[in-house]
C-alpha positions in Angstrom: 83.8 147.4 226.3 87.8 146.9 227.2 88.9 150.0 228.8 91.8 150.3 230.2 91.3 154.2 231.7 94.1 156.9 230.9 94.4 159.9 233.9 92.9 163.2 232.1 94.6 166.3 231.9 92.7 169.5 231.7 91.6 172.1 229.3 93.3 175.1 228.4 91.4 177.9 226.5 93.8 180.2 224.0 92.9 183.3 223.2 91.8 183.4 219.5 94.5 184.4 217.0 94.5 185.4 213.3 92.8 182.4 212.0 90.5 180.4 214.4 92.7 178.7 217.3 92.0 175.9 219.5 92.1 175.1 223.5 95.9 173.7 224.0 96.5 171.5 226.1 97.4 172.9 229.5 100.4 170.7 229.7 101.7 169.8 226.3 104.0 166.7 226.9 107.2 167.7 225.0 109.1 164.7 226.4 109.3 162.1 224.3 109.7 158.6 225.0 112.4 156.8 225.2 114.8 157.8 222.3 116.3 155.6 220.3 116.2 154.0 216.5 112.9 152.8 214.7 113.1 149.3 214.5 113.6 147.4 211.7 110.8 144.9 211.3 109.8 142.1 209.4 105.8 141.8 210.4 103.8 141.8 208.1 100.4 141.6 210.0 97.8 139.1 211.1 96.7 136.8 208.3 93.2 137.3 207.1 90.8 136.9 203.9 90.9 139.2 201.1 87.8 141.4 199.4 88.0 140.5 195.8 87.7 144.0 195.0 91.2 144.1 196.3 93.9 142.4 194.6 95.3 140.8 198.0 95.4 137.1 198.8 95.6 135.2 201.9 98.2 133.1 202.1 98.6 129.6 200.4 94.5 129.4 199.3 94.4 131.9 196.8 91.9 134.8 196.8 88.9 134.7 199.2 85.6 136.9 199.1 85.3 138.7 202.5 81.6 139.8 201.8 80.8 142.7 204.7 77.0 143.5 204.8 76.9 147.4 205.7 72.9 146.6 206.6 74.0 144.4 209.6 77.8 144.2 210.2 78.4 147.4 211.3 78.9 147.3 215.2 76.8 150.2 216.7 79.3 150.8 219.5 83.2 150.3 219.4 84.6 146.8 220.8 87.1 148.0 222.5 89.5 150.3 223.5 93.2 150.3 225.0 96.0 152.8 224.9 99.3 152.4 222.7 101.9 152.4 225.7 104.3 154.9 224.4 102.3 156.4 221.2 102.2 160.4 221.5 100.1 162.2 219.1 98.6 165.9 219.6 96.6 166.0 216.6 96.7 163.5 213.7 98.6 159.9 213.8 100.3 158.4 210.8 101.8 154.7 210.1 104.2 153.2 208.3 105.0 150.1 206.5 107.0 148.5 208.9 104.9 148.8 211.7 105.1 151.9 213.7 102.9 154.4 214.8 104.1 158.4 214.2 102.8 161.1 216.1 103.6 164.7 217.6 104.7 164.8 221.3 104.8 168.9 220.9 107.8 168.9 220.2 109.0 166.3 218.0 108.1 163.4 215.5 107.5 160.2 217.6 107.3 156.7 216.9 105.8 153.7 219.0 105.4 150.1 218.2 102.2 147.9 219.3 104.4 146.4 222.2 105.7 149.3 224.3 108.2 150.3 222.6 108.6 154.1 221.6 111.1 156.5 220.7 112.0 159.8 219.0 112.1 160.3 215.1 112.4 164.2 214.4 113.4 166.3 216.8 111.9 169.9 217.4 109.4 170.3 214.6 107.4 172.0 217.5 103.4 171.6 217.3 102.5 169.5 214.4 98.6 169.4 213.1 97.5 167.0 209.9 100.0 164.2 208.9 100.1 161.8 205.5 102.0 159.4 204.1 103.2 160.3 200.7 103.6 157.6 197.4 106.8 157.5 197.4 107.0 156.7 201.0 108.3 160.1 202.7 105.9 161.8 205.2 104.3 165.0 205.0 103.0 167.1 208.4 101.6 170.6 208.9 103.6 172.5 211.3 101.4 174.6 213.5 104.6 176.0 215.0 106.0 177.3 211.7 103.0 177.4 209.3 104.6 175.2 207.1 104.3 171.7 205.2 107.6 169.8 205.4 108.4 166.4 204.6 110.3 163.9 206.7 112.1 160.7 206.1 111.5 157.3 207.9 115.3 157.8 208.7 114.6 161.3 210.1 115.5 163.6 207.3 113.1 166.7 207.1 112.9 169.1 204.0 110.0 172.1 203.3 107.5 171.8 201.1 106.0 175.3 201.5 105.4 178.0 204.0 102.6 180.0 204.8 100.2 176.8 204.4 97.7 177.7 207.3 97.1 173.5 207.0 95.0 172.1 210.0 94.2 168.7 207.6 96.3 166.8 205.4 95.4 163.8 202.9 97.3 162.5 199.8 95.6 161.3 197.0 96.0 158.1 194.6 97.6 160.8 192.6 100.1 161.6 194.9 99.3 165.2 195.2 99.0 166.5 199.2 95.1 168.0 199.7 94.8 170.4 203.3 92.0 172.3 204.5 93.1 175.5 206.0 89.8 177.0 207.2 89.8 179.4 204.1 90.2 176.4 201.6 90.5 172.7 200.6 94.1 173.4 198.3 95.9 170.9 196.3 99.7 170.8 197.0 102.6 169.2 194.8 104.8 167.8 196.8 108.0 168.1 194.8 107.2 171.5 193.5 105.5 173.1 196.1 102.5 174.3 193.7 99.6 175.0 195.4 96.0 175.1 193.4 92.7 176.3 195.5 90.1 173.5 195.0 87.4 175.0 197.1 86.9 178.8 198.7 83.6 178.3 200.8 81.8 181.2 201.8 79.7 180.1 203.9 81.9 177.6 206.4 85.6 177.3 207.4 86.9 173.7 206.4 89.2 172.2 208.7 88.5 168.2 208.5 88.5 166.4 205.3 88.5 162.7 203.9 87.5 161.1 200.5 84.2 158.7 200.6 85.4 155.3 199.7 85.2 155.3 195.9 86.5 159.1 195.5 83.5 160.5 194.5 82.7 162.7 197.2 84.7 165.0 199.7 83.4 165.3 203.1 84.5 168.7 205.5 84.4 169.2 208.5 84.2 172.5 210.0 85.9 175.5 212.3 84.0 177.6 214.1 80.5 175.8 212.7 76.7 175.4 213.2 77.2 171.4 213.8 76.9 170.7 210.0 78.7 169.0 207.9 79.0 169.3 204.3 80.0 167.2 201.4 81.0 168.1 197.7 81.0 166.0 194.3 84.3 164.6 193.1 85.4 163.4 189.7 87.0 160.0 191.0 89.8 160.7 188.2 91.4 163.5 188.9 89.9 164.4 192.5 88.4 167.8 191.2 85.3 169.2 192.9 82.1 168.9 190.4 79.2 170.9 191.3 78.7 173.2 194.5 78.8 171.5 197.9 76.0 171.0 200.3 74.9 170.4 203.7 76.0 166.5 204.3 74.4 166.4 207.6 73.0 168.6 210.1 73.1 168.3 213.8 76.9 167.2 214.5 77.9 168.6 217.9 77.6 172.5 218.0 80.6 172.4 215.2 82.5 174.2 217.3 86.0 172.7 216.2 85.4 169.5 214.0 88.5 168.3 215.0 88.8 165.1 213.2 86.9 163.5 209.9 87.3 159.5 208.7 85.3 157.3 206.5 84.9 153.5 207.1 84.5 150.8 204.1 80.8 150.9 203.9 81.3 154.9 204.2 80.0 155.9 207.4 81.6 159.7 208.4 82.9 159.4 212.4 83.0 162.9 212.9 84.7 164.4 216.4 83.6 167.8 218.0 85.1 169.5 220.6 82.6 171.5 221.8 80.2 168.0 222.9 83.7 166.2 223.6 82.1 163.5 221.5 82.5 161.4 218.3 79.7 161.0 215.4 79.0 158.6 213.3 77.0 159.6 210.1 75.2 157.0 207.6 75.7 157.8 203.5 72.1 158.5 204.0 73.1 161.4 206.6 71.4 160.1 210.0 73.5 161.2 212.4 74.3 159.2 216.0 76.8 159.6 218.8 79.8 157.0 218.6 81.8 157.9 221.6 81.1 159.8 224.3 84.4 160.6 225.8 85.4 161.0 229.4 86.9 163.8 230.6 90.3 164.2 228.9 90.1 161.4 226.6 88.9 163.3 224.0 90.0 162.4 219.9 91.9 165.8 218.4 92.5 163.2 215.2 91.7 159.6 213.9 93.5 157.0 211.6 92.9 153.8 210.4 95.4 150.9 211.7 97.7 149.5 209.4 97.7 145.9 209.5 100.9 145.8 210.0 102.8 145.1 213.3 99.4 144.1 215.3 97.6 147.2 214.3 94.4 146.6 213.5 92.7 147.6 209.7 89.2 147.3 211.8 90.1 149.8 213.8 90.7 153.5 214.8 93.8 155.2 216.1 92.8 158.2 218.0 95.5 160.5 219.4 94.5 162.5 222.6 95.8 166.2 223.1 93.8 166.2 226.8 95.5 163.1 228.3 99.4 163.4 227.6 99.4 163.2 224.2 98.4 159.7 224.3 97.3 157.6 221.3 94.1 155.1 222.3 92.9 152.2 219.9 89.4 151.9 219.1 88.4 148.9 217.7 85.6 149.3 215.2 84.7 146.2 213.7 85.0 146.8 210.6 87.8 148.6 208.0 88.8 152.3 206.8 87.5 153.4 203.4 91.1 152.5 201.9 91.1 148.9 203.0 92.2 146.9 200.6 91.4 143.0 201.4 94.7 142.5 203.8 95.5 141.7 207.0 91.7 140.8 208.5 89.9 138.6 209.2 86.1 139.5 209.5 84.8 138.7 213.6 83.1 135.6 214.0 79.3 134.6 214.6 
């Protein structure tokens, strides 16, 4: 494995507030790298074979089958890992479609490049939690500092969505609607309107980590405050309403003492991360469950998102912010695609 080490901060327990709070970091980096404009780029990505599924195509031969065999080409350990010189993210990373990273330093929205290059995009949002990328190509984060979902521009501009959100995860659906767990409930948000609808009350856990299974047909969560389980609920693939009760996905996931990060791969493995082991699962759709990563001291995942293909960020691979060592953001490369892949940018490793 390629590591290049990052120096570990330490742990700082919070006392618990009115809805389950987390260790902080003991020294939250609120300087943000070197400010400046987001680049305007023309990258579009490394060139690789399309899945037919998809509707991509590589270059000048016209569509190509990438066949992936879940049985056998699923590396059991990551490839590699290196850090993104100049990426901060506390919790959750985002990208966008020109080829930047965007992250929360503590205090503001950051961006970063593949190459070094880093600078400040919205200043003094304070702590920010869950980030997504909305359809019409805005940004949506859950301020931790305010309680609140905003939006924000690529250019910088920032508007509310709604207050009082209690959001710790944040997705957005193929129907464009924002979905947050907020340890109470998984809610669906409008974005323009602010309407909020409950999806999901459970009374038996708190869900604070969510993600879709690669066809929409099943939510997984993730929990606060658990017994190292994690659970899973029907979906209608349509309209992304629960069908049926959930149920215990898998058991034995950490101690589920902060699930602090939940993401799917295309042949819909769960990578789970929990604080209380300082580790990373990986779950099969058949629910056996195995450690992925055993982080080092500090180097711990708070959040996890699937590279971009864009820029030399990799589709086979996950972006992992770190809330323990500076607020840094680490690549780990997989070997194989997110859920939401779809045929670009990849070429499948060689024999």
């Amino acid at each position: 494995m390629n590591h290049r080490t990052l120096a570990p901060l330490l742990l700082l327990t919070l006392a618990a507030c009115s809805r389950p709070q987390e260790p902080r970091p003991r020294d939250t980096d609120t300087t943000p790298p070197e400010t400046g404009t987001p680049p305007i780029t023309t990258e579009t990505g490394h060139t690789g074979t399309t899945d037919t599924a998809s509707t991509g195509v590589t270059g000048d031969t016209g569509p190509t089958t990438v066949e992936i065999d879940c049985a056998t080409d699923v590396p059991a350990a990551p490839l590699s890992t290196q850090p993104i010189i100049g990426g901060r993210a506390y919790h959750d990373v985002i990208f966008d479609t020109t080829g930047l990273v965007l992250g929360s330093n503590g205090n503001g929205i950051t961006w970063a490049d593949y190459y070094g290059n880093s600078g400040l995009l919205v200043p003094g949002t304070g702590l920010v939690q869950g980030l997504g990328r909305l359809l019409d190509g805005d940004f949506v984060a859950a301020s931790d500092s305010t309680d609140s979902l905003f939006r924000f521009t690529a250019a910088g501009g920032v508007a509310n969505i709604i207050g009082n959100s209690g959001a710790y995860s944040v997705l957005v659906g193929h129907d464009g609607m924002i979905y947050t767990a907020n340890y109470d409930a998984v809610e669906r948000i409008d974005p323009v309107t602010g309407v909020r609808t409950e999806l999901l009350a459970p009374n038996n856990f708190q869900p604070k980590s969510i993600n879709w299974n690669r066809d929409y047909t099943k939510l997984f969560m993730a929990t606060g405050f658990g017994n190292g389980n994690v659970y899973a609920i029907d979906i209608d693939p349509v309209t992304l309403d629960p069908v049926g009760q959930g149920y215990v996905f898998a058991t034995n996931v950490g101690a589920g003492t902060y699930h602090d990060c939940l993401t799917v791969d295309y042949c819909d493995n769960v990578y789970v991360c929990d604080f209380s082991s300082q580790k990373m699962y990986r779950i099969t759709p058949a629910g056996v469950v195995s450690t992925y990563i055993d982080f080092p001291n500090g180097m711990y995942a708070h959040g996890v998102e699937w590279g971009s293909g864009v820029g030399g960020f990799r589709v086979d691979a996950m972006y992992i912010s770190q809330p323990y060592n500076g607020n840094a953001i680490a690549e780990v490369v997989v070997g194989i695609p997110g859920r939401d892949w779809d045929g670009t940018n990849w070429t499948p490793p060689g024999p």
